[in-house]
C-alpha positions in Angstrom: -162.8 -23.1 -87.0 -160.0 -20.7 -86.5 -157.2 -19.8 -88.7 -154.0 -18.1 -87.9 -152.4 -15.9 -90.7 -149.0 -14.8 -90.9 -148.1 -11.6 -91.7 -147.0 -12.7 -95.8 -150.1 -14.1 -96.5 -152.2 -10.8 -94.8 -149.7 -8.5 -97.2 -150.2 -11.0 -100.1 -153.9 -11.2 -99.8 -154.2 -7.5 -99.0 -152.2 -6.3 -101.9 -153.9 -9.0 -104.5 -150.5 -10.9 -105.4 -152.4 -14.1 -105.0 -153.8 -16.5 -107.8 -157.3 -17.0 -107.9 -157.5 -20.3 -106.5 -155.1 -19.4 -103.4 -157.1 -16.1 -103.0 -160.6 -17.8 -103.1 -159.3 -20.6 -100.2 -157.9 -17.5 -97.9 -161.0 -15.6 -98.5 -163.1 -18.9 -97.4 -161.0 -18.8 -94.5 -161.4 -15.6 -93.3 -165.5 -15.7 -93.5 -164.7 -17.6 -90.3 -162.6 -16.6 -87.0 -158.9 -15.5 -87.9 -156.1 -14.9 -85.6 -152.9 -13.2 -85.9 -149.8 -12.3 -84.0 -149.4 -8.4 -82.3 -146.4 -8.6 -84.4 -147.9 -9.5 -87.7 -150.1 -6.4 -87.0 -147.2 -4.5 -86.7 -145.5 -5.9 -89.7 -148.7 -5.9 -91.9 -149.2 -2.4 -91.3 -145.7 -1.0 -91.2 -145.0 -3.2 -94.5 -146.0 -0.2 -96.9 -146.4 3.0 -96.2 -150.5 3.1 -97.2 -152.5 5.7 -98.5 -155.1 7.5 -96.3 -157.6 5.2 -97.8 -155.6 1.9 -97.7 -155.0 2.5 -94.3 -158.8 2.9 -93.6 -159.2 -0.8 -95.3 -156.0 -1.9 -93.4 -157.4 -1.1 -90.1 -161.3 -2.4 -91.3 -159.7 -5.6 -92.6 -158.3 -6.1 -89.2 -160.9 -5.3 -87.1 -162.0 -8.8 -87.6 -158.9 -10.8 -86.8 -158.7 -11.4 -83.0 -154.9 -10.4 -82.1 -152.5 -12.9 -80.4 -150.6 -10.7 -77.7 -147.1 -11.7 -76.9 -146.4 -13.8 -73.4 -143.7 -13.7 -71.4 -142.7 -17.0 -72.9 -143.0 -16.6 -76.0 -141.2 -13.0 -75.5 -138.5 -14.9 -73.9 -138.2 -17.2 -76.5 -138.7 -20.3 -74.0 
């Protein structure tokens, strides 16, 4: 199975403002394949401006997410 995040729930997760319960299901999820969009990459990372070491864990954490790229249709909004 493969799950597609947006870029809330990566900034959510990743900054532990989660509950438990909603935590535990996302990290289930992502023990499996997890996509995202090129421009949830660039949100996520440009959301906070991370410390040397939290933008180590940024970049490790998604390392394991297979990126979406834009098409020319979706870039075209069609």
């Amino acid at each position: 199975m493969n799950y597609l995040f947006d870029t809330n729930i990566l900034i959510y997760y990743f900054n532990g403002s989660l509950s438990e319960d909603v935590k535990k299901n996302i990290s289930e999820m992502l023990e499996h394949n997890f996509s995202i969009s090129v421009i949830s990459k660039m949100e996520f990372l440009g959301f906070n401006k991370f410390t040397t070491q939290e933008r180590v864990q940024a970049d490790r954490f998604l390392s394991f997410a297979k990126i979406i790229p834009l098409e020319d249709s979706i870039e075209n909004n069609q």
